[in-house]
C-alpha positions as CSV (number, residue, x, y, z in Angstrom):
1,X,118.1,151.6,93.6
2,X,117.0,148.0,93.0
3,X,116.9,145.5,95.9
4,X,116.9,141.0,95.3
5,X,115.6,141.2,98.6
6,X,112.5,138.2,98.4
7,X,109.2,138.6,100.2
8,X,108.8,137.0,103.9
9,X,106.7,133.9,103.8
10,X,104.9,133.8,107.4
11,X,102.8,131.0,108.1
12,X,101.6,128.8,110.8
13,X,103.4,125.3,111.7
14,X,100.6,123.9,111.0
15,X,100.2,125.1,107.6
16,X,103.8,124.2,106.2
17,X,104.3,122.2,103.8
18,X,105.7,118.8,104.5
19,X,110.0,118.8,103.5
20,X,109.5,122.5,104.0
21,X,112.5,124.3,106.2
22,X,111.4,127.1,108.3
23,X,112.3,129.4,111.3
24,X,110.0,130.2,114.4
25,X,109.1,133.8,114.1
26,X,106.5,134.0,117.2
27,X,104.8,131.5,119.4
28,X,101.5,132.8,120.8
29,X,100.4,130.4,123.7
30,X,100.5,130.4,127.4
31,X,103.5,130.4,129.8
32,X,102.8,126.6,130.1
33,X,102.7,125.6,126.6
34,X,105.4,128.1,125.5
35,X,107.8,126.2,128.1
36,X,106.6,122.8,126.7
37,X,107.5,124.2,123.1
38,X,111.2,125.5,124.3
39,X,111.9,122.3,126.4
40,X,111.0,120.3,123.0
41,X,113.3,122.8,121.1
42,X,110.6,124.7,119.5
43,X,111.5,128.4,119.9
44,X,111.8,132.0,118.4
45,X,114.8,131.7,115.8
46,X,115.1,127.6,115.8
47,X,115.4,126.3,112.2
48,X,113.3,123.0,111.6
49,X,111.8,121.0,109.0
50,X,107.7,119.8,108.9
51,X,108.4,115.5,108.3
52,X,104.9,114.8,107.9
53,X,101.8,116.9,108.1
54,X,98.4,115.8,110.3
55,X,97.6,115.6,114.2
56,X,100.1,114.9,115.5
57,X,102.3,116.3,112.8
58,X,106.0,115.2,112.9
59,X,109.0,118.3,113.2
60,X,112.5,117.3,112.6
61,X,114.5,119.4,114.8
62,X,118.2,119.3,115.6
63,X,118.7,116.0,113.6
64,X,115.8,114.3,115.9
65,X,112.1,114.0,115.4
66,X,108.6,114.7,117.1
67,X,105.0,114.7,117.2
68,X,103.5,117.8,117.6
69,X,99.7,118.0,118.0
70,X,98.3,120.4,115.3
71,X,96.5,122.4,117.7
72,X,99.7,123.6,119.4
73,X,101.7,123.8,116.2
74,X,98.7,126.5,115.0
75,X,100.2,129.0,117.6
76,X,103.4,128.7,116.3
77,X,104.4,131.1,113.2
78,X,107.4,130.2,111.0
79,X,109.1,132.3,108.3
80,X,109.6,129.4,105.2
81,X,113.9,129.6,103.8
82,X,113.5,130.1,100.0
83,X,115.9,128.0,98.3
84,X,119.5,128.9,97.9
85,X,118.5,131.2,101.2
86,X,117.7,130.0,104.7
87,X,116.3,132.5,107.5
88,X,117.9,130.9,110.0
89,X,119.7,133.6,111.8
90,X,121.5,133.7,115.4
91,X,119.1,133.1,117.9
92,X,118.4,130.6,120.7
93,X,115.8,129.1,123.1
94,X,116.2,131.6,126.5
């Protein structure tokens, strides 16, 4: 049995490419800066798009955009949507 299934692409935030769509997979920071991150709309399962790399890099999320500083955006892994296939799936900030 053959499966067209494609490889997960993990990477950090700050490591995508710029015009790249991604999903957050896992943030890995304290309470304080993981509440931060949901009250900007950066959370496990949130679909967004790197605008332009650097410190602060800019995330278009949700139609809007913001600055991000690169050493928060390190802790934060995203799984990249391959063309023709995003990873976006059913989940929300809690």
């Amino acid at each position: 049995m053959t499966t067209n299934a494609k490889p997960v692409s993990l990477v950090r935030l700050d490591e995508l490419p710029p015009r790249v769509c991604a999903v957050v997979r896992s943030v890995t920071t304290d309470d304080e800066d993981t509440q931060r991150l949901k009250t900007l709309g950066v959370c496990v399962g949130r679909r967004l798009e790197l605008v332009r790399a650097g410190n602060p890099l800019i995330l278009k999320i949700f139609g809007s955009r913001l600055g991000l500083s690169a050493e928060l955006a390190a802790r934060v892994t995203v799984e990249v949507c391959q063309p023709g296939h995003c990873a976006m799936r059913e989940e929300n900030c809690a």
